[in-house]
C-alpha positions as CSV (number, residue, x, y, z in Angstrom):
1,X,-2.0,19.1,-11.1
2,X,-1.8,18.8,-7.4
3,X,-5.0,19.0,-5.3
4,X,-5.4,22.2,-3.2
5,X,-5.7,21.8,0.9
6,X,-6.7,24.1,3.5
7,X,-5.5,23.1,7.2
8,X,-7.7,25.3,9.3
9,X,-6.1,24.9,13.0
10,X,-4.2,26.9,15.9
11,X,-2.0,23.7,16.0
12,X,1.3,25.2,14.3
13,X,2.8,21.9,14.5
14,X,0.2,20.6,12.2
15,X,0.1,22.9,10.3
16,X,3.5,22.7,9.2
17,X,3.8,18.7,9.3
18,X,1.1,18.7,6.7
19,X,3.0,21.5,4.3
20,X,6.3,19.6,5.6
21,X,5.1,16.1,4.7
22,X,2.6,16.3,2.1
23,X,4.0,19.1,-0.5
24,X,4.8,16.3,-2.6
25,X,0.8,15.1,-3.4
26,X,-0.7,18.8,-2.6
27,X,-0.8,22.7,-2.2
28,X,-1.1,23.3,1.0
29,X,-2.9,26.9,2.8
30,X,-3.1,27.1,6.3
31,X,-5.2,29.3,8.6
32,X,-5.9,29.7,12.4
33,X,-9.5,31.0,12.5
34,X,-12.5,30.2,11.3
35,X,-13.7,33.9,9.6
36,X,-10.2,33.3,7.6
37,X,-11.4,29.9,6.7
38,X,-14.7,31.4,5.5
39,X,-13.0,34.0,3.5
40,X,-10.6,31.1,1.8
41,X,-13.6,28.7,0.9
42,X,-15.0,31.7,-0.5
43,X,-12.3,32.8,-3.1
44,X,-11.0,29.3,-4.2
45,X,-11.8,25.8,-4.6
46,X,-10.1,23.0,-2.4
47,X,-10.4,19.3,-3.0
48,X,-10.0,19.0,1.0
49,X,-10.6,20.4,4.4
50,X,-8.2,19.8,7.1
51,X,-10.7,21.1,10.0
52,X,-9.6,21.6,13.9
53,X,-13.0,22.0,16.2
54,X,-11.3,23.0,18.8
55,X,-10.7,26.3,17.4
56,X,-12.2,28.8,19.9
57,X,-14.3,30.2,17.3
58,X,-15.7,27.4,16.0
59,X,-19.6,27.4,15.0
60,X,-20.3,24.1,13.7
61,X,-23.5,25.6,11.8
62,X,-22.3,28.1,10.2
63,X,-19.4,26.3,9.2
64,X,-21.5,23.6,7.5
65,X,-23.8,26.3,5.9
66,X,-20.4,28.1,4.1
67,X,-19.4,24.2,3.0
68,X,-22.5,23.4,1.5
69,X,-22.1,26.6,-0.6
70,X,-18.5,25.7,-1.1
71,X,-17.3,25.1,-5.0
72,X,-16.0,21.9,-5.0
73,X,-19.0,19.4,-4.5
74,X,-16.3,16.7,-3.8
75,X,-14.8,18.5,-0.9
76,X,-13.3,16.5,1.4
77,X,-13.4,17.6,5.2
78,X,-11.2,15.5,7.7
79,X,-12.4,16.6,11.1
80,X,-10.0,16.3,13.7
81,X,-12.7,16.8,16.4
82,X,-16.8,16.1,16.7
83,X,-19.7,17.5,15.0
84,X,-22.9,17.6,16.8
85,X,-24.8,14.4,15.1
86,X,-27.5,15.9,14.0
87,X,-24.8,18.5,11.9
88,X,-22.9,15.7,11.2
89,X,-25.9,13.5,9.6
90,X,-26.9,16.5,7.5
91,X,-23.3,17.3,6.2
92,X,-23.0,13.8,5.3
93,X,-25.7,14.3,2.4
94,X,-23.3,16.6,0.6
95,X,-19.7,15.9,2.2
96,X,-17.4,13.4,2.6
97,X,-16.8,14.1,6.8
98,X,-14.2,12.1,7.4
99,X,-12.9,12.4,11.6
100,X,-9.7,11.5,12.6
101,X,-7.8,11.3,15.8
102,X,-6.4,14.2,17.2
103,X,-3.3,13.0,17.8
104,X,-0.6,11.3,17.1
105,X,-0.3,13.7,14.2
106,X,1.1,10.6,12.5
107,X,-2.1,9.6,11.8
108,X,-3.5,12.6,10.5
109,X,-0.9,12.8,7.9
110,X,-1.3,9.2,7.0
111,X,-5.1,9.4,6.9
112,X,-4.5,12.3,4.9
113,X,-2.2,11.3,2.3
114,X,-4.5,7.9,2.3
115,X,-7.7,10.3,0.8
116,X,-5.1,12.1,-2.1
117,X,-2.7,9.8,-2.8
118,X,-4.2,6.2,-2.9
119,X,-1.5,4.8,-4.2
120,X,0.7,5.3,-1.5
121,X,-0.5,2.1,0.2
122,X,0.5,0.1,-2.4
123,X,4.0,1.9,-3.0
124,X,7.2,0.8,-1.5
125,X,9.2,4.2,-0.6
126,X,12.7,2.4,1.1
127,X,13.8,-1.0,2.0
128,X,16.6,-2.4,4.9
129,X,17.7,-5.7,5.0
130,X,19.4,-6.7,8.5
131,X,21.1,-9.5,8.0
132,X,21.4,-10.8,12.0
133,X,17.4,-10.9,11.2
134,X,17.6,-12.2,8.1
135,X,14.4,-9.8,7.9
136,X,13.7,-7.4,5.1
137,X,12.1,-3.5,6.6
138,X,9.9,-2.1,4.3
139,X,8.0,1.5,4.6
140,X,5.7,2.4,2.0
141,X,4.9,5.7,1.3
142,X,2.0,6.0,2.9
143,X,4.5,5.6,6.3
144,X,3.3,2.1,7.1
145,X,6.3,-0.3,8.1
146,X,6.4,-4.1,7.6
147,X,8.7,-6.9,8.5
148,X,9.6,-9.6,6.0
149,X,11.1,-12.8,6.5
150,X,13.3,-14.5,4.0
151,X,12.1,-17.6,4.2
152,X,9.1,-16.1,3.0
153,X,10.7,-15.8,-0.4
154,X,10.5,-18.5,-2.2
155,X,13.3,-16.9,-4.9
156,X,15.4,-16.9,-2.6
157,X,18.4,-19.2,-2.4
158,X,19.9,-18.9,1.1
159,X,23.2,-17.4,0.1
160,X,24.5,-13.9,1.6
161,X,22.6,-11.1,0.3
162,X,24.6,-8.6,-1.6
163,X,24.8,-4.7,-1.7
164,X,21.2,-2.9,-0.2
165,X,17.7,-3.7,-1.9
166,X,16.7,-1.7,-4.8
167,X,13.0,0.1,-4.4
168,X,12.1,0.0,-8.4
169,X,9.3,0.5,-10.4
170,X,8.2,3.4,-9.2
171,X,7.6,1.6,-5.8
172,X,6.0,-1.2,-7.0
173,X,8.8,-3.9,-5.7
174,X,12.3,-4.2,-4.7
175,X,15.0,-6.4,-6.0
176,X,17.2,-8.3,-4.1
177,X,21.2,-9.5,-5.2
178,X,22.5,-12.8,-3.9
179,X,26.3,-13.9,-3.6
180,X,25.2,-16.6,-6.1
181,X,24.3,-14.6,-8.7
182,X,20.5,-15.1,-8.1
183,X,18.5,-12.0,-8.5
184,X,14.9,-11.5,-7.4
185,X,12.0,-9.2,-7.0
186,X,9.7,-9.1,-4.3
187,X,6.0,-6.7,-5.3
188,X,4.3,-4.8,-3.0
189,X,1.4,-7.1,-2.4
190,X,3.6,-10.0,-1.7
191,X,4.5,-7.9,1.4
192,X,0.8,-6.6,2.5
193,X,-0.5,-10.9,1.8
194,X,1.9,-11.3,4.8
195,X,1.6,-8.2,6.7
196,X,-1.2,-6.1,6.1
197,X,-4.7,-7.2,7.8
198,X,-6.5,-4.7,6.1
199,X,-5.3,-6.0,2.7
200,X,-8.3,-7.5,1.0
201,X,-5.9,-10.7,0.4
202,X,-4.8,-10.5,3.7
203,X,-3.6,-14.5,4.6
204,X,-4.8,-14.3,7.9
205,X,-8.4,-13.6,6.7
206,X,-10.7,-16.5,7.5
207,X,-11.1,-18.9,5.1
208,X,-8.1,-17.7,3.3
209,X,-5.4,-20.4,4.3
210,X,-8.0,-23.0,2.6
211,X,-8.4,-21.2,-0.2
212,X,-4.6,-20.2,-0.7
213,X,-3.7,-24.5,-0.4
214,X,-6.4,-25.1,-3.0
215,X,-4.9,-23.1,-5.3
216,X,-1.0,-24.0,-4.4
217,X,-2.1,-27.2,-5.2
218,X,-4.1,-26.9,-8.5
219,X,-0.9,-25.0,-9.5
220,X,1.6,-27.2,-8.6
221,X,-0.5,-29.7,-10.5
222,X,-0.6,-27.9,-13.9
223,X,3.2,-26.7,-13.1
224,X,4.2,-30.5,-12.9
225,X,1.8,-31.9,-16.1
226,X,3.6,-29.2,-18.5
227,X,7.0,-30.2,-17.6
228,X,6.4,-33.9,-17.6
229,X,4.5,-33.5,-20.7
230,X,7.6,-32.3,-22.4
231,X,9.8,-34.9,-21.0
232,X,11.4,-32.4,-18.8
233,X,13.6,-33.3,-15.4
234,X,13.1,-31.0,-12.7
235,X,17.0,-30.0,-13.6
236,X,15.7,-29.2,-16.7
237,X,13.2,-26.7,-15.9
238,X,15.4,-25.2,-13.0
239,X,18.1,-24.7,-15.9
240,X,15.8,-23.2,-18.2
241,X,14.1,-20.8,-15.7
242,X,17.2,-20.3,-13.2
243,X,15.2,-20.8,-10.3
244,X,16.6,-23.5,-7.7
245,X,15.7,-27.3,-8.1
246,X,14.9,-27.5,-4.3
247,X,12.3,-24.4,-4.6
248,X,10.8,-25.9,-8.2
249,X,10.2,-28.8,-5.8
250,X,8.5,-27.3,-3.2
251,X,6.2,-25.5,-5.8
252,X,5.3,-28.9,-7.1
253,X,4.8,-30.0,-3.9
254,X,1.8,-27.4,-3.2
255,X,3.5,-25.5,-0.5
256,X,2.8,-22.3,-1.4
257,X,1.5,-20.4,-4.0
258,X,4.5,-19.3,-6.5
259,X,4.9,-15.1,-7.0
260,X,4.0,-13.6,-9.8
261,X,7.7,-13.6,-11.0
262,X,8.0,-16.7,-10.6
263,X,4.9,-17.4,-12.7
264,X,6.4,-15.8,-15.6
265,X,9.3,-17.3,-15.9
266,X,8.0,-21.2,-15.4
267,X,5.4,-19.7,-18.3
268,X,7.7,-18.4,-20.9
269,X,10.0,-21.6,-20.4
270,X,7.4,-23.9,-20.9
271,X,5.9,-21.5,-23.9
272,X,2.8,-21.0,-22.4
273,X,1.2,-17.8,-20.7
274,X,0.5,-17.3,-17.1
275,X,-2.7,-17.7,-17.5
276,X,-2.7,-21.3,-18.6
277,X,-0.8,-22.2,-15.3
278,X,-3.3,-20.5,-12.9
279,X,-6.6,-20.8,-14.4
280,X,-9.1,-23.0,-12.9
């Protein structure tokens, strides 16, 4: 069931770029005064406020007072304007009083959609490839846009990419056709380790290029022990897995840290899970 919103602003624009954009997470209701806000809040619940202070008959108290009273104890009111402090302290005990910029309206929408539908930062919506670039555009669905480089990939092979990337799993990656035959997949947190500094693993977090070599190393280790230990070639394990003898070396190597994919298919060619590769 989609959560309910109420956008109470004189903005038009808003309000319709919030039913416009957003239909797909939520129901949206719309006023453009505060005694029709009152009388809303008053006959149904709403998991979230969309509140504009610049209304001309704004009373901040009063408007507190009716939230407090409010049904939904897990309201959440996105104030695109300022509450005295005092108001704003007090509604805090019992709200979630979230403020936002007033404009671009961009950001409303994204902060928004950010509060309802968490996922979206971690869902791929559509993906470009330009190939005078060689970059990869991604937008996500929470309308955040990142640029990938190739040669970030290790998967991929170097050969002309073929046909457009495919968003699948729900979002969750693309994949990516090569003149060679070689298919790959590239997951959403691949892209936000390289683009995103807000992402927890963000690689440009201090501390985190250290820790990121430790562990390309300790893998490349454990990678290189299991295939000598059967009395593999690297030719042999690029064979098996289909991934290119030059990028098995560089994983050996301890360049980088291999993707996930790749993880799983060194594992289930050396009969062994993931986890025996990666542990510490």
């Amino acid at each position: 069931m989609k959560p309910s919103v109420l956008v109470a602003t004189q903005d038009s624009g808003l309000r319709t770029g919030i039913r416009t954009h957003l239909a797909d997470i939520c129901n949206v209701s719309s006023t453009s005064t505060v005694g029709n806000l009152l009388a809303a809040l008053s006959k149904k619940d709403y998991q979230a406020l969309v509140l504009d202070t610049r209304m001309p008959d704004f009373d901040g108290p009063s408007l507190l007072h009716a939230l407090r009273h409010h049904g939904d104890p897990n309201l959440i009111v996105l104030s695109t304007g300022a509450f005295e402090p005092t108001l704003v302290l007090g509604a805090q005990e019992i709200l979630r009083l979230v403020p936002i910029p007033l404009s671009p309206k961009s950001t409303i929408l994204r902060t928004l959609r950010a509060f309802l539908d968490p996922a979206s930062s971690r869902s791929m919506e559509n993906v470009r490839y330009q190939p005078n670039e060689g970059r990869f555009f991604i937008t996500f669905r929470n309308w955040k846009s990142y640029e990938i480089s190739r040669g970030l990939i290790e998967a991929d092979d170097g050969t002309p990419i073929v046909g457009e990337p495919e968003v699948i799993h729900g979002g969750e990656a693309f994949r990516v056709g090569q003149r060679s035959g070689n298919r790959y997949e590239v997951p959403w947190d691949f892209v936000l380790y390289h683009q995103e500094p807000s992402y927890p693993y963000y690689r440009g977090k201090p501390g985190q290029r250290e820790a990121e070599a430790n562990r390309a190393e300790r893998i490349a280790a454990r990678i290189r022990n299991e295939r000598q230990a059967r009395g593999w070639s690297l030719q042999s394990l690029a064979s098996v897995t289909g991934i290119q003898p030059p990028n098995l070396s560089r994983l050996e190597s301890g360049k980088h840290v291999p993707s996930l994919e790749t993880l799983e298919r060194i594992a289930g060619a050396l009969g062994m899970r993931v986890a025996g590769l990666i542990a510490q």
